[in-house]
N, CA and C of each residue as an Amber inpcrd file, in Angstrom:
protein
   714
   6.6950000 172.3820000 101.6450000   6.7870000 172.9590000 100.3160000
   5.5090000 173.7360000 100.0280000   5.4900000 175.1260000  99.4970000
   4.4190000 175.7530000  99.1930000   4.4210000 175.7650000  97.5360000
   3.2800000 175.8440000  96.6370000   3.3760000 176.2090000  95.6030000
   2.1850000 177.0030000  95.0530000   2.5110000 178.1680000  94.4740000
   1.7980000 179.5080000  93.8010000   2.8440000 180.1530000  93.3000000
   1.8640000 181.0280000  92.7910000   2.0630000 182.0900000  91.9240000
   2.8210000 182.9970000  92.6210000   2.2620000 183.4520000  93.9000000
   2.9170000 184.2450000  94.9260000   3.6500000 184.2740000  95.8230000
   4.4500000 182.8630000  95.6650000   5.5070000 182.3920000  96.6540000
   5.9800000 183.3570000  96.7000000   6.6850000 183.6610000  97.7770000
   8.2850000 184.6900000  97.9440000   9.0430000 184.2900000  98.2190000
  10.3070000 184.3470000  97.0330000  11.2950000 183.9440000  96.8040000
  12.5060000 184.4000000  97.7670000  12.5380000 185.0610000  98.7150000
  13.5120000 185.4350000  99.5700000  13.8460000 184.7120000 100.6260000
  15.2550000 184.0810000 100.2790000  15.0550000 183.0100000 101.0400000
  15.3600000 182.7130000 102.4300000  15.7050000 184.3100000 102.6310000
  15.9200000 184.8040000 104.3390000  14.2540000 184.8160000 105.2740000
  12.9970000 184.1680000 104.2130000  11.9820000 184.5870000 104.6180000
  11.5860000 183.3310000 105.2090000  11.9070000 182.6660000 104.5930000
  11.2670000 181.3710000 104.4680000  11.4810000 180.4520000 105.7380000
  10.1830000 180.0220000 105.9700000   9.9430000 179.7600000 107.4220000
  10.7890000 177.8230000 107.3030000  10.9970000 177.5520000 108.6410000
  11.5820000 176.3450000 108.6540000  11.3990000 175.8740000 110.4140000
  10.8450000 174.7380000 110.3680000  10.4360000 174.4000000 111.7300000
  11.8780000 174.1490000 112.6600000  11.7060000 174.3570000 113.8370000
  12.9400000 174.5250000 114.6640000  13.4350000 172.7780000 115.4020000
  14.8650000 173.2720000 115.6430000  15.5000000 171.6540000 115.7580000
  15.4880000 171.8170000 117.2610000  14.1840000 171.2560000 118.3930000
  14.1230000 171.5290000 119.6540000  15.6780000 171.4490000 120.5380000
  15.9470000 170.0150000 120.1980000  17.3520000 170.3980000 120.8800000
  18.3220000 171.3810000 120.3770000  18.9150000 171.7030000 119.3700000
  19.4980000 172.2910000 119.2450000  19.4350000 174.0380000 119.4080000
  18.0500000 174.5430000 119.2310000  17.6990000 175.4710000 119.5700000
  17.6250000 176.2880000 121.2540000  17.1040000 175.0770000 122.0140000
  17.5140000 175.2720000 123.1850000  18.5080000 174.9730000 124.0900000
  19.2100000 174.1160000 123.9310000  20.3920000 173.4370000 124.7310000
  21.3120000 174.2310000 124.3610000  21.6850000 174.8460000 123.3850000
  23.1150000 175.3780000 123.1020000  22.4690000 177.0610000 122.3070000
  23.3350000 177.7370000 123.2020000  23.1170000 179.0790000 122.7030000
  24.0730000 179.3350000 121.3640000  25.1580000 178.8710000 121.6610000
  26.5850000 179.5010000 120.4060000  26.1430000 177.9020000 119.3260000
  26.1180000 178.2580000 117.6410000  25.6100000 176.8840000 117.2660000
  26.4940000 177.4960000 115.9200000  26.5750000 176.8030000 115.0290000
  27.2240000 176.4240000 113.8290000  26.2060000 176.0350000 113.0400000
  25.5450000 176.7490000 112.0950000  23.8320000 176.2010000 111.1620000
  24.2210000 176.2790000 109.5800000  23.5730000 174.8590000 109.2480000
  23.5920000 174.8320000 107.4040000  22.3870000 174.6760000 106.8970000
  22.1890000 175.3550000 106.2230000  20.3970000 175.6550000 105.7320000
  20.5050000 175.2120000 104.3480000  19.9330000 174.6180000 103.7700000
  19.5690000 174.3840000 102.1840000  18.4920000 174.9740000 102.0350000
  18.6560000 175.4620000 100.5780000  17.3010000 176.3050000 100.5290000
  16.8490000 176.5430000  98.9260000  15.9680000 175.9110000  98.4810000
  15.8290000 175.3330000  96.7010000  14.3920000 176.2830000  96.4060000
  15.2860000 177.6490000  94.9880000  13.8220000 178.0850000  94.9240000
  13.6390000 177.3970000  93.2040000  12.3090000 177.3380000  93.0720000
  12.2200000 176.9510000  91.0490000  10.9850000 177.7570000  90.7250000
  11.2850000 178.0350000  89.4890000  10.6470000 178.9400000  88.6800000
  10.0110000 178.8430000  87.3360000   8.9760000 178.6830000  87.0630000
   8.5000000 178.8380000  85.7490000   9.4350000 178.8120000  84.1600000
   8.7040000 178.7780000  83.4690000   9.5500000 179.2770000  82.1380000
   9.5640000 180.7860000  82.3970000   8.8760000 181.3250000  82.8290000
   8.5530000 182.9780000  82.8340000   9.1070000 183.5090000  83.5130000
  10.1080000 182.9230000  85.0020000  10.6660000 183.5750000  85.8960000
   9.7210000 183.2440000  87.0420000   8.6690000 183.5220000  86.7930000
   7.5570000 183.3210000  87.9330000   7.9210000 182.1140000  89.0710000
   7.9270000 182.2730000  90.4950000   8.3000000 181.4780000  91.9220000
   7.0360000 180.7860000  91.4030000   7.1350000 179.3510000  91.4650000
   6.3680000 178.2950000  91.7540000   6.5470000 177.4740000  93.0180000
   7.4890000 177.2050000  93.4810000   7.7260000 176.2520000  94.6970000
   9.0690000 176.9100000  95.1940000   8.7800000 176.7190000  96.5760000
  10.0720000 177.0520000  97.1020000  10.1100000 176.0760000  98.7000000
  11.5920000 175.8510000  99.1000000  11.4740000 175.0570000  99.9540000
  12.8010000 174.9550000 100.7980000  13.1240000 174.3480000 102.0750000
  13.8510000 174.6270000 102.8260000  14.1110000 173.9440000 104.0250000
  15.1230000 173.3950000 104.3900000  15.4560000 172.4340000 105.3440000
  17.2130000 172.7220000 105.8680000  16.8410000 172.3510000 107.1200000
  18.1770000 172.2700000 108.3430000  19.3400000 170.9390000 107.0820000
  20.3370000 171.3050000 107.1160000  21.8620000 169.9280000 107.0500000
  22.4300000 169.9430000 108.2620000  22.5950000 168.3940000 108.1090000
  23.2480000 168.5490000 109.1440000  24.5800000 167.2340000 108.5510000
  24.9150000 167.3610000 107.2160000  25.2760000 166.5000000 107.1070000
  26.7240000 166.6630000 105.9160000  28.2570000 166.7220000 106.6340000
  29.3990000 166.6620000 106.4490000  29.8610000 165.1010000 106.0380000
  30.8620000 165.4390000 105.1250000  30.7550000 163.3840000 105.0230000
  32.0040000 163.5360000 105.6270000  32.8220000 161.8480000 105.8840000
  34.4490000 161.4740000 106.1590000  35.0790000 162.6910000 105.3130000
  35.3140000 163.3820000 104.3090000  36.4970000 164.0410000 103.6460000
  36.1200000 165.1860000 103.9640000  35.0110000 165.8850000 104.5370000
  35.1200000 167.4310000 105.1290000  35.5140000 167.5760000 106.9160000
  35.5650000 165.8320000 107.1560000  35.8570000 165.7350000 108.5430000
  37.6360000 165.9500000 108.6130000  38.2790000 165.0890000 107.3850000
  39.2780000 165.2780000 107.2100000  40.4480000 166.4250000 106.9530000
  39.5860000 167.6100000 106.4160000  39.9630000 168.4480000 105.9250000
  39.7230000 169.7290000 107.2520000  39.4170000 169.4880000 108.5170000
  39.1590000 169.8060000 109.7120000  39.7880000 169.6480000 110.3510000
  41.2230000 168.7940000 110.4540000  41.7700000 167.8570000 111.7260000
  42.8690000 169.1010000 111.5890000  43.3480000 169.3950000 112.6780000
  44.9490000 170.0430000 112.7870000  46.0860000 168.9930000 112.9290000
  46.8130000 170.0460000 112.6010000  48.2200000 169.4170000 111.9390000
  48.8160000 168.8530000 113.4040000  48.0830000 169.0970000 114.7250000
  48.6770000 168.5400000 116.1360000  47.7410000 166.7290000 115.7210000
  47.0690000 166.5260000 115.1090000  46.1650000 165.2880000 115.1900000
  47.2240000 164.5830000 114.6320000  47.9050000 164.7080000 113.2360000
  48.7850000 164.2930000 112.7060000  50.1400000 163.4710000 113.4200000
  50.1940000 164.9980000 114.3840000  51.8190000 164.5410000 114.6360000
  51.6530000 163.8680000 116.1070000  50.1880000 163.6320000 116.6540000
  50.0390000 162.8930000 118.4040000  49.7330000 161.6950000 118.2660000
  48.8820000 161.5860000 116.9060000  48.5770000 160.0260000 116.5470000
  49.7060000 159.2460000 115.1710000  50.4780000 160.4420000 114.6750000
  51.0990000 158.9990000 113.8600000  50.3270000 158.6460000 112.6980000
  49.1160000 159.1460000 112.5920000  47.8910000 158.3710000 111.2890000
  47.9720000 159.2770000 110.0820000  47.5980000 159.0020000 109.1140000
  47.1830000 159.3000000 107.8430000  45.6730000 159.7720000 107.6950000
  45.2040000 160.3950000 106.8770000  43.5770000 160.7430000 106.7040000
  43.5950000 160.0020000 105.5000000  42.5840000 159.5030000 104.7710000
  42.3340000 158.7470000 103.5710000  40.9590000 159.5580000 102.8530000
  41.7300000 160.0230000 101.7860000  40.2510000 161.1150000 101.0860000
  39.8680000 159.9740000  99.8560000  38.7890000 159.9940000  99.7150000
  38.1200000 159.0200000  98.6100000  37.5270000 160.7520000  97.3660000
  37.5470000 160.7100000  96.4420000  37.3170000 161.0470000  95.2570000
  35.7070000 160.7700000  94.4130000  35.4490000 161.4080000  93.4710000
  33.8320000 160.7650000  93.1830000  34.2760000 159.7090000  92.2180000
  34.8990000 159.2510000  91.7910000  35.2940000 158.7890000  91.5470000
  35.7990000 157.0760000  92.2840000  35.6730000 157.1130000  93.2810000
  36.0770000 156.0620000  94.4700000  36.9850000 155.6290000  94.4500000
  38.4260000 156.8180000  94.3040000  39.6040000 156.6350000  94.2700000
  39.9820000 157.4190000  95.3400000  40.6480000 156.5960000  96.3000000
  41.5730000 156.9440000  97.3890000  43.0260000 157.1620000  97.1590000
  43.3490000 158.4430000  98.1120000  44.5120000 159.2910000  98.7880000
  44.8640000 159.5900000 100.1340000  46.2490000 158.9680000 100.5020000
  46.1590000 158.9900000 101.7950000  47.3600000 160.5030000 101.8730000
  46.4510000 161.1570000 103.2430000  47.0910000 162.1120000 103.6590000
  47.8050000 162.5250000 104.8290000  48.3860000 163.1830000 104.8250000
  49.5760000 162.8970000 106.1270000  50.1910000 164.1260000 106.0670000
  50.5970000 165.4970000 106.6790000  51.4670000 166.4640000 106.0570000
  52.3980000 166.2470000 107.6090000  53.7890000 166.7190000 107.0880000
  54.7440000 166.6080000 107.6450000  55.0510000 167.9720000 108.8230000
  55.6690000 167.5630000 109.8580000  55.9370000 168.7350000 110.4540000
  57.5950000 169.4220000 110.4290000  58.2150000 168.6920000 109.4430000
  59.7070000 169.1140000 109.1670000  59.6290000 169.8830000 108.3920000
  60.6530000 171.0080000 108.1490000  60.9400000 171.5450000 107.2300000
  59.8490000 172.6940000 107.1570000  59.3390000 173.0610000 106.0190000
  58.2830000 174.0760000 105.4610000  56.5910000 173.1550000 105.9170000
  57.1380000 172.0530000 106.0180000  55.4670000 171.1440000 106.1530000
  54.9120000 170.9450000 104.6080000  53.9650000 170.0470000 104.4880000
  53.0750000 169.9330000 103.6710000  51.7220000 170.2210000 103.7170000
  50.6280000 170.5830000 102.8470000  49.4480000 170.9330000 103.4620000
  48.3050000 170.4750000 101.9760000  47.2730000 171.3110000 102.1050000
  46.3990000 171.2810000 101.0950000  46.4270000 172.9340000 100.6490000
  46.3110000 172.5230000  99.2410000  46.3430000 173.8250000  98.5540000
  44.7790000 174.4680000  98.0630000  44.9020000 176.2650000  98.5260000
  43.6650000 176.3250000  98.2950000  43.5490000 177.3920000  97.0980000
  42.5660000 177.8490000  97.0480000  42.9410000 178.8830000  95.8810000
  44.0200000 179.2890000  95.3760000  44.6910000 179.2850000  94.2640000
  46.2410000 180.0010000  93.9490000  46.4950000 180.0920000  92.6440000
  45.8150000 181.4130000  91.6740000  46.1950000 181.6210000  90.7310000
  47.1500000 181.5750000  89.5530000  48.2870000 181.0740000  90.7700000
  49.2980000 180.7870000  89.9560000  50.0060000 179.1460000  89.3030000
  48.6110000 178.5480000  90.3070000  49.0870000 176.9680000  89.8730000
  47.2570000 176.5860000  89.2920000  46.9020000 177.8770000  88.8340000
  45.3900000 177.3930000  88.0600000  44.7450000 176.9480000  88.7210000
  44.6990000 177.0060000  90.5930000  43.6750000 177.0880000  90.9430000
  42.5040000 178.1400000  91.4420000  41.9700000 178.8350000  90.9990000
  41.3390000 180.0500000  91.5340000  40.3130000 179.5350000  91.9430000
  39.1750000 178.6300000  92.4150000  38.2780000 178.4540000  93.1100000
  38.3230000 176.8560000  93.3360000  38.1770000 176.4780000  94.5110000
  38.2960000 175.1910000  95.0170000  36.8540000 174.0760000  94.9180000
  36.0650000 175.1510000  95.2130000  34.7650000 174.7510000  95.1220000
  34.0320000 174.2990000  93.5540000  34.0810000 173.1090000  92.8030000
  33.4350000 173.0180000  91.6580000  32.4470000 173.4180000  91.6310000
  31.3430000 172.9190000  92.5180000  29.7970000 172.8520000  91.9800000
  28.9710000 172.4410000  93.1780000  27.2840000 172.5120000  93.5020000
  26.8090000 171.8850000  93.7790000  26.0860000 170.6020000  92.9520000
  26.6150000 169.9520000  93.4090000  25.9970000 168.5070000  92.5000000
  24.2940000 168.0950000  93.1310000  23.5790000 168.2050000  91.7580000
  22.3520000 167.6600000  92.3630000  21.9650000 165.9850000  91.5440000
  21.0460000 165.5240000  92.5690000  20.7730000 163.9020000  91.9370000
  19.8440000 163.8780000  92.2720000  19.3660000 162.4540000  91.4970000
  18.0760000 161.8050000  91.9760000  18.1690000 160.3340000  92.6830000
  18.8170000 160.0620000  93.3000000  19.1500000 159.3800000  94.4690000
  18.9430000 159.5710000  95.6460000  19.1440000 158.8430000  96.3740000
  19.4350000 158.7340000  97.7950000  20.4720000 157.8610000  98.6340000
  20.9560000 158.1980000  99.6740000  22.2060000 157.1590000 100.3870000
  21.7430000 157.4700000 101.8210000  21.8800000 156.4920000 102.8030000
  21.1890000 156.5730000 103.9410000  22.4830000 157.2210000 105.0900000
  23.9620000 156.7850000 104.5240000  25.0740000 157.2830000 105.1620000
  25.8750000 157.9430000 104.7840000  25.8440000 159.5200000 104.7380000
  26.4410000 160.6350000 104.1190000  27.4050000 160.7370000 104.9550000
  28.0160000 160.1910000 105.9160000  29.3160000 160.0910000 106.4310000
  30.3180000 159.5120000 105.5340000  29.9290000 158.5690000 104.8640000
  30.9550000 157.5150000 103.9800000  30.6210000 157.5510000 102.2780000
  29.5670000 158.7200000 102.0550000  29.5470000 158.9270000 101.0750000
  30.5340000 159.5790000 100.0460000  30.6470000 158.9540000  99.0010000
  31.9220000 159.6090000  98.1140000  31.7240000 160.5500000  97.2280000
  30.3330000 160.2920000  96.9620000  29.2120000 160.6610000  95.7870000
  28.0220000 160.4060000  96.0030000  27.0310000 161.2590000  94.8540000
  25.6470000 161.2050000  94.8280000  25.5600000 159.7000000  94.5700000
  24.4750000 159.3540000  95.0870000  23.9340000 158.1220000  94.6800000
  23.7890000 157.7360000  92.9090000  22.8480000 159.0650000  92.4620000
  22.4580000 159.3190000  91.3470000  22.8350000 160.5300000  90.4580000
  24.1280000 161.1330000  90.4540000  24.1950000 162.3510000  90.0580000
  23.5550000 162.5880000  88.4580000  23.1900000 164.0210000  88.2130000
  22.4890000 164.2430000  87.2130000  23.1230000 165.4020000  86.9070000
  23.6280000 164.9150000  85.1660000  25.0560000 165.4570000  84.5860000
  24.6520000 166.8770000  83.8570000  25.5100000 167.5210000  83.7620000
  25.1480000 169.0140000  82.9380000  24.6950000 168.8450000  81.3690000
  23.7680000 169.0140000  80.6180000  23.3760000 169.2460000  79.5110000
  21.9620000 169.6550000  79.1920000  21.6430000 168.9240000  78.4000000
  20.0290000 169.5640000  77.7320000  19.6260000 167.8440000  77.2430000
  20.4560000 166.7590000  77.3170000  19.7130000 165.3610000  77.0890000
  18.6910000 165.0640000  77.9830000  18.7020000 164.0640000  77.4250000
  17.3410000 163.5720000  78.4030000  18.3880000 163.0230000  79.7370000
  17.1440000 163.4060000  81.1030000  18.1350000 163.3960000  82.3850000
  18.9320000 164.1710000  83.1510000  19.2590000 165.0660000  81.9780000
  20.0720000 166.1630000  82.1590000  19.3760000 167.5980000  82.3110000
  20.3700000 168.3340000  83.1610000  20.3150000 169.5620000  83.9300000
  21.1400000 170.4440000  83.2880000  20.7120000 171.4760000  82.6820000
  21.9140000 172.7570000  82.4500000  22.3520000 173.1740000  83.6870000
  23.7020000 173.2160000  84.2120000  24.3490000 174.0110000  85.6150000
  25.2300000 175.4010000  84.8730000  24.6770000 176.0020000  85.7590000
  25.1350000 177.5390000  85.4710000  26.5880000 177.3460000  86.7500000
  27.1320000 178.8800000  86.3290000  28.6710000 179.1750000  87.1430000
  28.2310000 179.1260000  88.5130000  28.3820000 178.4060000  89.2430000
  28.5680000 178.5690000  90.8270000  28.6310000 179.9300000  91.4700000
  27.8420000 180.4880000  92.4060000  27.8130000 181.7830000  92.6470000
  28.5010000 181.4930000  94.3470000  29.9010000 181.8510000  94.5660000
  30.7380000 182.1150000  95.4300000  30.7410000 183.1790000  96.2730000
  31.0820000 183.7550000  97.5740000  30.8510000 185.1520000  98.4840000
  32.3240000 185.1640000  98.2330000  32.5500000 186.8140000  98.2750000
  34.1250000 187.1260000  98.5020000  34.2510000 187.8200000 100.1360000
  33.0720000 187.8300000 100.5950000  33.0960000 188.1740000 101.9300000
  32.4670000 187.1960000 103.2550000  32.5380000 187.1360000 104.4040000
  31.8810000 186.7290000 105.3420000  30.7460000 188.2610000 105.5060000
  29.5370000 187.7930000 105.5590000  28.2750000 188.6350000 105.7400000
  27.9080000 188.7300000 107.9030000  28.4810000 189.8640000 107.9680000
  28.3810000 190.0470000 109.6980000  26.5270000 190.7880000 109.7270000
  25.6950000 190.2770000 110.5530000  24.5690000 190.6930000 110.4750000
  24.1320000 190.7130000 112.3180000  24.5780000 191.8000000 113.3230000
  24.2720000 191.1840000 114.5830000  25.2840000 190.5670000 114.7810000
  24.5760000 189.0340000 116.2070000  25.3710000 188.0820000 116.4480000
  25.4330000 186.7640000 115.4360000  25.4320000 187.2910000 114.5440000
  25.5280000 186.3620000 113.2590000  26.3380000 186.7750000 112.2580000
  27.5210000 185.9390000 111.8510000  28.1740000 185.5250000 110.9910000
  27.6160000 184.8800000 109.9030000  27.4430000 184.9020000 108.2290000
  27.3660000 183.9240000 107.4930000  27.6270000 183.7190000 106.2440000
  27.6850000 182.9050000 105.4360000  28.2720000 183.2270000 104.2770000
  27.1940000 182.0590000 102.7440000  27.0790000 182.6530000 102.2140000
  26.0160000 181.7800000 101.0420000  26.5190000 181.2560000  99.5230000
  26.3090000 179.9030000  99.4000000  26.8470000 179.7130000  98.2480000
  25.7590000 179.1370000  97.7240000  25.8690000 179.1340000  95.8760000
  24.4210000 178.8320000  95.1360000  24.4020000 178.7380000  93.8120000
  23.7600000 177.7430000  93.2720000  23.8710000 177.6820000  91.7980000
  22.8310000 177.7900000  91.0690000  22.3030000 177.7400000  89.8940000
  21.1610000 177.5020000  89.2650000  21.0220000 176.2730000  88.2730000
  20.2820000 175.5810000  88.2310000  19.8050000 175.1960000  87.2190000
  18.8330000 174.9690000  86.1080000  18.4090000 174.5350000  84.6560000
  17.9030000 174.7860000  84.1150000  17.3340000 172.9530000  82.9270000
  16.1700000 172.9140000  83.0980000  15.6310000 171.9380000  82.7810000
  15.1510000 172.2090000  81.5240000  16.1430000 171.5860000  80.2950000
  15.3830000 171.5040000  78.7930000  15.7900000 170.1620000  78.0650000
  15.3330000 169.0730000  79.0100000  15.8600000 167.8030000  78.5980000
  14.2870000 167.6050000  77.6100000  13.2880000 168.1730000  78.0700000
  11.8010000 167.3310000  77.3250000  11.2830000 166.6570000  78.1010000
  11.5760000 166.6620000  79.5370000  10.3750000 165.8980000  80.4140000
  10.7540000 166.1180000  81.6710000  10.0730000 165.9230000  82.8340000
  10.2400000 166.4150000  84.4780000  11.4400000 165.4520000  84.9210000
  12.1150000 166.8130000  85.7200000  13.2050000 165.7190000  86.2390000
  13.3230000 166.0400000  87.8710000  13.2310000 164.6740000  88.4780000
  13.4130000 165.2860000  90.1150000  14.5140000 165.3070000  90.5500000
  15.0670000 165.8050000  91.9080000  15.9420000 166.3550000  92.5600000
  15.8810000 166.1890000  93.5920000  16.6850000 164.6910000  94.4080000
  16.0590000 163.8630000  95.7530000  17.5370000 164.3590000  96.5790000
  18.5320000 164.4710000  95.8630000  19.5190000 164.4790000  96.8230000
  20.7840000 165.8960000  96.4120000  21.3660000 166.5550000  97.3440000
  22.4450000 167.1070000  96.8130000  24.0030000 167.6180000  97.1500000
  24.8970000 167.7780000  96.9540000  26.1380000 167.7360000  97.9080000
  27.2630000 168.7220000  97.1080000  27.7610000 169.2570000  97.8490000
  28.7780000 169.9080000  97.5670000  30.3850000 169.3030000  96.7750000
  31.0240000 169.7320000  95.6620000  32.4240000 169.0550000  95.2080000
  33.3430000 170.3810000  94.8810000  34.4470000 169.2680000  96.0980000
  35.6200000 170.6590000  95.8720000  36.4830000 169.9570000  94.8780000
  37.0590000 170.7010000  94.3880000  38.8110000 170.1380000  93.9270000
  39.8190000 169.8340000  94.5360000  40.0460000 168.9530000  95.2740000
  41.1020000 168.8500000  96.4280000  42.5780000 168.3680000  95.8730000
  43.4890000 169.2730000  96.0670000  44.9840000 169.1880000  95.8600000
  45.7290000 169.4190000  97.0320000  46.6960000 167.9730000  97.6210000
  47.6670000 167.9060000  98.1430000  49.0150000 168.3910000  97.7030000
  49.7640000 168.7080000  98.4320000  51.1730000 169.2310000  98.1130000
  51.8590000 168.7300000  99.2980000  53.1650000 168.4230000  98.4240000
  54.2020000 167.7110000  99.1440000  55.0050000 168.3320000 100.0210000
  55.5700000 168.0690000 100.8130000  56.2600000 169.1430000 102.0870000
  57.8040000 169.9510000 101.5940000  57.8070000 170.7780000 101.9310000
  58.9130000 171.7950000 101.1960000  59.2600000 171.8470000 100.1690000
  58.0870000 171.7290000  99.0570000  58.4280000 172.2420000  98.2600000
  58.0860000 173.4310000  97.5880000  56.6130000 173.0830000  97.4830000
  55.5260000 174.1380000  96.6280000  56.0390000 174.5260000  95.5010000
  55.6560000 173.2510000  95.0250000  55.2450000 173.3350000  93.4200000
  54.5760000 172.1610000  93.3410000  53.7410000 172.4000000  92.0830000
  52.9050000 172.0270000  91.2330000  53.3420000 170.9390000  90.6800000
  54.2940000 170.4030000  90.0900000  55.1360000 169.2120000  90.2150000
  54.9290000 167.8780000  91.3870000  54.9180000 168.1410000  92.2620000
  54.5830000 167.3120000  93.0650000  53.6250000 167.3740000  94.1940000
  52.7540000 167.8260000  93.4180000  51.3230000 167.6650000  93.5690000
  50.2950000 166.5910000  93.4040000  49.7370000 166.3550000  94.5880000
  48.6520000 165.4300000  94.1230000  47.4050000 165.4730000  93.9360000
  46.8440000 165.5790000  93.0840000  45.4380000 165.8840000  92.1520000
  44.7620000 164.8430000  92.6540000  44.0630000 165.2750000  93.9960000
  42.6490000 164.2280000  94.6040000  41.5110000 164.6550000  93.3680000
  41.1880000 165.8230000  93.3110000  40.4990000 166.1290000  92.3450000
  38.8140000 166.1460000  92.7160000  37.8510000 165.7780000  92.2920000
  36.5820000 166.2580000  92.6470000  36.1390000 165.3750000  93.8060000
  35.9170000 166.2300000  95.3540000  35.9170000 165.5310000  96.7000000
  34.6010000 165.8210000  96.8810000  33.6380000 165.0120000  97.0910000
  31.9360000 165.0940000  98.1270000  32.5350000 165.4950000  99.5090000
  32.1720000 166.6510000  99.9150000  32.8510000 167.1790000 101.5090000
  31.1060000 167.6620000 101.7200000  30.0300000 167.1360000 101.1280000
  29.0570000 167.7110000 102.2830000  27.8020000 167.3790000 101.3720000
  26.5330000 166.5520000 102.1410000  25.5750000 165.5860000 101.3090000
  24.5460000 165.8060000 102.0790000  23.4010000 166.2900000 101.0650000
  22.2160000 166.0300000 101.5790000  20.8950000 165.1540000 101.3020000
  20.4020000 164.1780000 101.7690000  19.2060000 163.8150000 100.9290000
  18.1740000 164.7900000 101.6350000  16.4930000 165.0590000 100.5300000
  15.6560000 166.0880000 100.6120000  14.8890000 165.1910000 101.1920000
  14.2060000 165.7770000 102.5200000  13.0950000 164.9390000 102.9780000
  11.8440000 165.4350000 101.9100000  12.0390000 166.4280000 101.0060000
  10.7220000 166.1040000 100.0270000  11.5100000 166.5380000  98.2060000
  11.4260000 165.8770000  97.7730000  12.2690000 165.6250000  96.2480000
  11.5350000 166.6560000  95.8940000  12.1010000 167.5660000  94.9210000
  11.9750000 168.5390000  94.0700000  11.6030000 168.4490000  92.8300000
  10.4020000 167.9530000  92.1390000   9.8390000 168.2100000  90.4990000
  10.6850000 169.2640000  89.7660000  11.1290000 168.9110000  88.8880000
  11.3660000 170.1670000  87.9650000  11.4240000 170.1180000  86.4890000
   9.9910000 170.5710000  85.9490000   9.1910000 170.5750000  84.9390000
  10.3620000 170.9160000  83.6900000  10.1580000 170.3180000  82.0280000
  11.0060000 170.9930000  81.0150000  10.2740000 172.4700000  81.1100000
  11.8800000 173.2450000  80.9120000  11.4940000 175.0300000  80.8480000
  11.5830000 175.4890000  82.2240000  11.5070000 174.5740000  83.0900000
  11.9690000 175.3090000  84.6010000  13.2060000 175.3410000  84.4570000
  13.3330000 176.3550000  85.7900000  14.5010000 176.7970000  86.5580000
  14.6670000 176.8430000  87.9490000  15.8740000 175.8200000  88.5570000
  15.4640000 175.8060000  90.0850000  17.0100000 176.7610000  90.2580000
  17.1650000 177.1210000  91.5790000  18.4390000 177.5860000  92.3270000
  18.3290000 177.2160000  93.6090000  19.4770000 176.4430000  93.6720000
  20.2750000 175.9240000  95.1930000  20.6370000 177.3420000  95.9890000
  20.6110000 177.2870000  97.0500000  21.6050000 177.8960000  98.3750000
  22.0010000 177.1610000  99.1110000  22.9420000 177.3510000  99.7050000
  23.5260000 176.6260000 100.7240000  23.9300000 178.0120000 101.8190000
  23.4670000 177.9500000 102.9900000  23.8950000 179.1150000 103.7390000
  24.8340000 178.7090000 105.3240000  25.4680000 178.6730000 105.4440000
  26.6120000 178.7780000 106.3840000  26.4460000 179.2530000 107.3190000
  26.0360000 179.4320000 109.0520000  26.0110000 180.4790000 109.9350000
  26.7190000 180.0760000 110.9410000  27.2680000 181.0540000 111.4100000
  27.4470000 180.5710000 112.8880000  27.1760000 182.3010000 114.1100000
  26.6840000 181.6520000 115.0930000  25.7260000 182.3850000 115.9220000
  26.2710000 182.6810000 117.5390000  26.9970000 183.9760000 117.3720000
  27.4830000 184.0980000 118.6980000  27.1400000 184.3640000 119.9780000
């Protein structure tokens, strides 16, 4: 973590020590970067900072499997909720099939992705995590974080032999006292649909899913009157 006046906030700049194995053993790689800048009351870069994920929980593993996993093993996937309410999933190969529904304007879903959720927690196994340890809720109370609209790509960004794509939010600290920021994870909206039908009717509303968790190997201060912003950057490297 650096902190001044003159940080630079670009966060394509920002240096990050290399993961020996992974850097050398495998040329073609799949990379998730977190990357947290915060700012003054004034706008002014005070700290900025940046670290490798490597960390998908059980329900983004789930949401990965093909529909051949389904029909060779016979099994169900089981999505847990932040909530710590379980849904078991299974889509059919008769008929039209069943699947997960993703964006679709016409059943009110236009973005799948809620939010990045940030906390002040920690959990040592982000495989089986459902939720933040400690999530820290949207407002201006004490504890609380203003979260701005989620900033979404409508494109994949081709740069070279690099593919990638960036997602990112902001937040804004006017609770009246410093609040830190130890852990953070991604929540989709996850909706099942039943096989041949498609509709909305028989739908099942999993609803807000942890599909991807990080704890910070260095927690983030963030003073009343600051402003921090998340990235999350996506690559994969041909």
């Amino acid at each position: 973590m650096l902190v001044g006046s003159k940080v630079n906030y670009d966060i394509s700049n920002l240096y990050m020590p290399k993961d020996i194995k992974g850097d050398i053993e495998y040329k073609k790689s799949f990379i998730a970067t977190l990357t947290i800048i915060v700012r003054d009351k004034d706008g002014k870069v005070i700290k900025r900072y940046k670290q490798k994920s490597h960390s998908p929980t059980a329900n983004f593993i789930g949401l990965m499997l093909p529909l051949t996993w389904y029909k060779e093993t016979g099994n169900s996937w089981t999505f847990t909720n932040t909530s710590n309410s379980e849904y078991s999933y299974a889509p059919t190969i008769t008929g039209n099939g069943g699947g997960i529904i993703y964006p679709n304007s016409g059943y009110n879903n236009n973005d799948y992705i809620v939010n990045i959720l940030v906390g002040s927690g920690s959990q040592s196994n982000s495989y089986n995590a459902y939720n933040l340890n400690a999530p820290i809720s949207n407002g201006s109370g004490t504890g609380q974080l203003i979260y701005s609209t989620l900033s979404t790509p409508t494109n994949i960004t081709i740069n070279g032999n690099e593919a990638y794509f960036i997602i990112s939010q902001s937040y804004t600290n006017q609770s009246g006292a410093t609040i830190t920021i130890s852990e953070v994870g991604i929540i989709l909206n996850l909706i099942t649909e039943a096989a041949s039908s498609y509709s909305p009717s028989t739908s099942t509303v999993v609803g807000n899913t942890l599909v991807w968790y990080d704890v910070l190997s260095s927690p983030i201060s963030v003073g009343n009157g600051q402003n921090v912003v998340i990235y999350y950057t996506f690559s994969v490297n041909a």
